[in-house]
C-alpha positions as CSV (number, residue, x, y, z in Angstrom):
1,X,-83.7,-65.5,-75.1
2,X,-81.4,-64.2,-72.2
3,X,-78.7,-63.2,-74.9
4,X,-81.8,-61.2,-76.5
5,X,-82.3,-59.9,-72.7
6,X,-78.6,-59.1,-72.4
7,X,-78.3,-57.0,-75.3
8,X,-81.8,-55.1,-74.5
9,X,-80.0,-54.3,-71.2
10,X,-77.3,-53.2,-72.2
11,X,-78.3,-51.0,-74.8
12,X,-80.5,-49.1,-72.6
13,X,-77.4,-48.6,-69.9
14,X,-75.3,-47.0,-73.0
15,X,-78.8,-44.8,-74.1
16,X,-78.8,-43.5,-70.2
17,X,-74.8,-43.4,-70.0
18,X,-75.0,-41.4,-73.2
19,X,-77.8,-39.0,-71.6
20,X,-76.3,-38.7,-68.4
21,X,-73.2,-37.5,-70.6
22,X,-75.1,-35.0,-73.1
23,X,-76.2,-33.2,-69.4
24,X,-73.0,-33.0,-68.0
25,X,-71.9,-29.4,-68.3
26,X,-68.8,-28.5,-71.4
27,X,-65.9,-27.0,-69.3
28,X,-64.7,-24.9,-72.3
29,X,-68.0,-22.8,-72.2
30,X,-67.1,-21.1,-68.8
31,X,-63.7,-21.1,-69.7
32,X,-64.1,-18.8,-73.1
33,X,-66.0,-15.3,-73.6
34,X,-68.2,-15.4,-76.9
35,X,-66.6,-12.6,-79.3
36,X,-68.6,-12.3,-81.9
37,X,-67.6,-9.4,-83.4
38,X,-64.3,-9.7,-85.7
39,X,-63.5,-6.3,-85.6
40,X,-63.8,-6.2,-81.4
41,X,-61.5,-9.2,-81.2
42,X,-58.8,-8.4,-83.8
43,X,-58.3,-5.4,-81.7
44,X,-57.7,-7.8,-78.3
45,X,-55.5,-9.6,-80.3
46,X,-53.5,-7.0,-81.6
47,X,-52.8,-5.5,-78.3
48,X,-52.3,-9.1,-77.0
49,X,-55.3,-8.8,-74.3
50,X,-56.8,-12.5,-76.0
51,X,-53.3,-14.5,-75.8
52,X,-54.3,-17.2,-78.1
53,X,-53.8,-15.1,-81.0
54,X,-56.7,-16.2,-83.0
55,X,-59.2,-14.2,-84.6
56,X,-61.8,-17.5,-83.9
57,X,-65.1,-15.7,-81.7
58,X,-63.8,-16.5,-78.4
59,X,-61.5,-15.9,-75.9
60,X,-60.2,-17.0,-72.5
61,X,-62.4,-15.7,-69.7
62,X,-59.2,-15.3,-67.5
63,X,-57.6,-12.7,-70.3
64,X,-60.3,-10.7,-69.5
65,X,-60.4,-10.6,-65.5
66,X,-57.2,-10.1,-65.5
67,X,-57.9,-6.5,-67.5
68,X,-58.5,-3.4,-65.6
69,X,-57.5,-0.6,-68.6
70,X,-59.0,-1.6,-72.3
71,X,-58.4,1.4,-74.8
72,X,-60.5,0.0,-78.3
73,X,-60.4,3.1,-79.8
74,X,-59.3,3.3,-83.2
75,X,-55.6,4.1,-85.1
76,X,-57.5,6.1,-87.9
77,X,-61.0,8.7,-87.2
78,X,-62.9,5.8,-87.5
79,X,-62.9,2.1,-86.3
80,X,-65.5,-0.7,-87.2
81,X,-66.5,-1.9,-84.2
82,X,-70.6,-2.6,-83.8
83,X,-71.1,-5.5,-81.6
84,X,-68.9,-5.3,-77.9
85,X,-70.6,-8.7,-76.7
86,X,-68.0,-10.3,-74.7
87,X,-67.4,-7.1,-72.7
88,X,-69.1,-8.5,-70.0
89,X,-66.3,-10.8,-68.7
90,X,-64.1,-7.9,-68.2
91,X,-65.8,-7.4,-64.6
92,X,-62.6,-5.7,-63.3
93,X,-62.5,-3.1,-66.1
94,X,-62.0,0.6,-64.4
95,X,-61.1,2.3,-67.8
96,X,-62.8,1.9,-70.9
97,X,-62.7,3.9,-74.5
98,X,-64.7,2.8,-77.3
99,X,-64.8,6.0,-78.8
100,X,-65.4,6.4,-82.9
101,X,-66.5,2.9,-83.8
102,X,-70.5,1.9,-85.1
103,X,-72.0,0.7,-81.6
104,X,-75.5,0.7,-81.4
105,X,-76.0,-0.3,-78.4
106,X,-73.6,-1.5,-75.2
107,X,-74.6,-3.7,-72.3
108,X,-71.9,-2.7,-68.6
109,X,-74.5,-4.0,-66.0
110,X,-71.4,-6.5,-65.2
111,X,-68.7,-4.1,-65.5
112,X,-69.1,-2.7,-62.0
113,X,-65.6,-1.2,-61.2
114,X,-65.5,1.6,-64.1
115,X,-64.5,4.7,-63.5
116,X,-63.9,5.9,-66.7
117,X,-66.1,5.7,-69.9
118,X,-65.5,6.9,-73.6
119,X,-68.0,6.0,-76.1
120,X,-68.2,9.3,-77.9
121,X,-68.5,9.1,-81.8
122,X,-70.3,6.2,-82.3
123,X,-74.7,5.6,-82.9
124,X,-75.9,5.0,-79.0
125,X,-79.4,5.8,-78.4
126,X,-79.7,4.9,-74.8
127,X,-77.5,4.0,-71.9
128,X,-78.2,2.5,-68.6
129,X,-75.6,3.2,-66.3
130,X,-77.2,1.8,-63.0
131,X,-74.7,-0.5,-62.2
132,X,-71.9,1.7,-62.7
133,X,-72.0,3.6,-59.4
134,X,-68.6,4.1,-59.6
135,X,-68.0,6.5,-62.3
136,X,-66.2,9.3,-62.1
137,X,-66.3,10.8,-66.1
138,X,-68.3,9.8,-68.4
139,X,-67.9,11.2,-72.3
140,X,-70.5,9.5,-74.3
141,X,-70.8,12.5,-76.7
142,X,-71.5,12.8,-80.7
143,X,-74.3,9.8,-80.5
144,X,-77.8,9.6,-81.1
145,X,-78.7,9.8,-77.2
146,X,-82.2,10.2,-76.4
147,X,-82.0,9.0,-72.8
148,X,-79.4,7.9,-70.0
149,X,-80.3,6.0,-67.1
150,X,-79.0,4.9,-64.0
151,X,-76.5,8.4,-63.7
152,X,-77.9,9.1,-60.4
153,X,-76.0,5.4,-59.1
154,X,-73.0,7.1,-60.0
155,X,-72.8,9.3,-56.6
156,X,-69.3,10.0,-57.2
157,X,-69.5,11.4,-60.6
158,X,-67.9,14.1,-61.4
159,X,-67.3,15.0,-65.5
160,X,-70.0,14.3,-67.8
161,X,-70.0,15.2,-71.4
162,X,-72.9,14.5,-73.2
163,X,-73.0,16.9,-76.3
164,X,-73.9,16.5,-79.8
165,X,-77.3,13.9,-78.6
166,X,-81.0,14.1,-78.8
167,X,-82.4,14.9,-75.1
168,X,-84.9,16.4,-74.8
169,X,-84.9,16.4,-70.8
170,X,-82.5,15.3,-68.0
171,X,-82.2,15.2,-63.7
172,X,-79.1,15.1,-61.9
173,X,-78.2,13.6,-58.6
174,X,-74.9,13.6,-58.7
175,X,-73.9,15.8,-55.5
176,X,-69.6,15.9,-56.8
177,X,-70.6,16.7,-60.8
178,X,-68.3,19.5,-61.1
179,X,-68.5,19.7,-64.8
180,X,-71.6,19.1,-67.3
181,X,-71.3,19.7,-71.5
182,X,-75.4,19.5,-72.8
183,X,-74.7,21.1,-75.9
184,X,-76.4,21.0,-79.3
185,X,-79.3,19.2,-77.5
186,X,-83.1,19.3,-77.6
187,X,-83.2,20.5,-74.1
188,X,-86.6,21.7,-73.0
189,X,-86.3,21.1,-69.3
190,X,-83.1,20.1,-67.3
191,X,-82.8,19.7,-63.3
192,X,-79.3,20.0,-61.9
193,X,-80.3,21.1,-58.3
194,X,-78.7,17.8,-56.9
195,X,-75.4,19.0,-58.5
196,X,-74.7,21.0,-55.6
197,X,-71.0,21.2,-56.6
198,X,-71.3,22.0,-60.5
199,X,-68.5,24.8,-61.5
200,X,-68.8,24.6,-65.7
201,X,-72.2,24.5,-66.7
202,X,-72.0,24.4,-71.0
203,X,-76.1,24.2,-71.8
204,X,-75.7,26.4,-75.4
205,X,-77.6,25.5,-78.8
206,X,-80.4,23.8,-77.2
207,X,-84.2,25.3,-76.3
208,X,-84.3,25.8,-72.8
209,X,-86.8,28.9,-71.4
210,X,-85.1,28.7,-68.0
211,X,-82.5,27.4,-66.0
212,X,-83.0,27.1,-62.0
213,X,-79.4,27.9,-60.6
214,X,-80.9,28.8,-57.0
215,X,-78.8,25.4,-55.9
216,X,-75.7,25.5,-57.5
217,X,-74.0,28.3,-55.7
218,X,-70.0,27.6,-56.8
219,X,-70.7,28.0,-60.5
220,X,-68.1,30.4,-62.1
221,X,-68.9,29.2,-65.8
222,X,-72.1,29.3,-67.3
223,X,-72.8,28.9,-71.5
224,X,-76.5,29.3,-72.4
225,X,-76.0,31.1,-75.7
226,X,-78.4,29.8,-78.5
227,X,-81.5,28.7,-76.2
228,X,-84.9,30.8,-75.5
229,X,-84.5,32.0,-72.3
230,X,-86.8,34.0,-70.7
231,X,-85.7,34.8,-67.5
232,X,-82.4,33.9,-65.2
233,X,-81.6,34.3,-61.7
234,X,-78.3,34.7,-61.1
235,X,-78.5,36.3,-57.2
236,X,-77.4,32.8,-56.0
237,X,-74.3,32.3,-57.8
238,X,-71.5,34.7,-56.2
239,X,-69.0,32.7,-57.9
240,X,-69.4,33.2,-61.4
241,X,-66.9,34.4,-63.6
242,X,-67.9,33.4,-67.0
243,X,-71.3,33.9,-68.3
244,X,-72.9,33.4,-71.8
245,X,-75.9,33.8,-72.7
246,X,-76.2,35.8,-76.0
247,X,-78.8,34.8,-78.7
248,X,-82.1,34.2,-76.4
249,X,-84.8,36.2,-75.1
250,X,-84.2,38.1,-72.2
251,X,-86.4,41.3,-71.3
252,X,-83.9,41.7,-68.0
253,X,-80.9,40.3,-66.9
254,X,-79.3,41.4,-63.7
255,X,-75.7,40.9,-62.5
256,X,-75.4,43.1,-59.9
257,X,-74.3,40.6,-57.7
258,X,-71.7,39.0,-59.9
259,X,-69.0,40.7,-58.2
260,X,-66.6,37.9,-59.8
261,X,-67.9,38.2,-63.1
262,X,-64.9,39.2,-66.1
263,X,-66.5,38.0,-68.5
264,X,-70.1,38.7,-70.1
265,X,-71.5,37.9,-73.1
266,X,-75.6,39.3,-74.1
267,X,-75.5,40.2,-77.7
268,X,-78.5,39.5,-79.6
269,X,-81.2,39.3,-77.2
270,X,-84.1,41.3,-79.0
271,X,-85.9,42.6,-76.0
272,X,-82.9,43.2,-73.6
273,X,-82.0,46.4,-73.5
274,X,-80.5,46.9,-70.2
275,X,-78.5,44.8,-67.8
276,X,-78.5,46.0,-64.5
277,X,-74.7,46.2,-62.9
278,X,-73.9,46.7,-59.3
279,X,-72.3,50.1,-58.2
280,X,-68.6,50.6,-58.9
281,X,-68.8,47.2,-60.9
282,X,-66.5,47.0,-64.0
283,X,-66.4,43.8,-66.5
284,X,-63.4,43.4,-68.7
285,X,-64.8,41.6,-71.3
286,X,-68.4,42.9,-72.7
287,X,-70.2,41.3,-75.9
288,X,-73.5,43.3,-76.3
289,X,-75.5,44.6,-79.0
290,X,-75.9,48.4,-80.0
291,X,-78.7,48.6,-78.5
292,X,-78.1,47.4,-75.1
293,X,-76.5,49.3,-71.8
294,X,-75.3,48.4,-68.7
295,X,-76.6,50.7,-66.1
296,X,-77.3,50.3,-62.4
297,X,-80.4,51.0,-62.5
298,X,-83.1,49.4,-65.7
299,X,-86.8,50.0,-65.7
């Protein structure tokens, strides 16, 4: 009976050893970074950024600290990257391009120290950039973009390209933008008052009825060709050198105090036939229809 007792006791010692052991956390997992995709971490290996050389879905976390410049994007036009999981446990990336490859969707909430963002070319939809305040260009164009969150963090932003996408409407809050590319959008409504520092402004081929420039007094390029505008005040902007703004619908459009302005471009703007000049103003380069004049004085 006690040998019967004995081995009753000590089985249930090895059944709690054994479930005390099953809790105890696996070293390895913090160690390694899942990789899932193939295509992501043949790349790594190839430029020797995951030193175990191993196409195998992982790779040691401490590769990837260590990082601070990761360039994924391809040899040929096109790579075959889809799935970036993993990038998370670069947290001390400040450059990254993953330009031309077949992302659907990217997760940097932990890759707080970028400063530098590629991802044009590739099938995004959205992007939350919120904990990425430290951004300073951004080039996510040539996707499917329908929104972009979380710019406004990014205080110190100051290039941001986002043509060739699907929004329809966009705020900025980035007081040291300097330089904005919205083209071929669906634009209906866009805010850039908080860009008090914009100097390029490229809006064209979108549908835009107005633009409020009141705020952004150092603009010296402005491209709103291909929209329907209405009406544009340009009284506020001193500084402008470059405008383009052919193929809308402006009844009036008045540059008489554009005293920078060389270059001006109004063709094909049905109902505009005269744009108003300041005295003594000349303009090297003109585009305007037949129809059209510039006079000091329109009615």
């Amino acid at each position: 009976m006690k040998k019967a007792y004995a081995i009753v006791a000590l089985s249930l010692f090895l059944l709690a050893a054994c479930s005390k052991s099953d809790e105890q956390p696996n070293p390895n997992e913090d160690a390694y970074l899942h990789i899932p995709d193939p295509h992501f971490e043949t790349v790594l290996v190839e430029q020797g950024i995951d030193t175990d050389g191993t196409v195998d879905q992982q790779m040691l976390r401490t590769d990837a600290e260590k990082l601070t410049y990761l360039d994924l994007s391809p040899s040929g036009q096109f790579g075959d990257i889809a799935d970036l999981t993993g990038i998370e446990g670069f947290v001390n990336l400040k450059f990254l391009a993953a330009s031309g490859q077949k992302l659907e969707e990217i997760d940097l909430s932990a890759n707080t120290q970028l400063d530098t963002l590629y991802l044009q070319a590739n099938y995004l939809t959205h992007i939350d950039l919120a904990n990425n305040p430290n951004l300073l260009l951004v080039n996510a164009e040539s996707n499917e973009l329908t929104s972009i969150e979380g710019l406004s963090e990014a205080t110190q932003l100051k290039k941001l390209y986002l043509s060739f996408n699907n929004v329809e409407d966009l705020q900025l809050d980035n007081p040291n933008l300097e330089l904005l590319h919205m083209g071929q959008n669906l634009l209906t409504s866009i805010d850039i008052s908080g860009a008090v520092n914009l100097k390029n402004i490229f809006l064209i081929s979108n549908a835009l009825t107005t633009v409020d420039l009141s705020q952004n007094t150092l603009v010296e390029t402005i491209l709103l060709s291909d929209n329907a505008i209405q009406t544009i005040d340009l009284s506020h902007n001193s500084n402008l050198t470059h405008l383009y703004i052919s193929s809308n619908v402006l009844t009036s459009l008045d540059v008489s105090n554009n005293h920078e302005l060389i270059d001006l471009r109004a063709d094909r703007n049905p109902t505009l036939n005269c744009i108003k000049i300041g005295s003594g103003q000349e303009i090297p380069t003109v585009s305007k229809s037949d129809y059209q004049e510039l006079n000091t004085v329109c009615e």
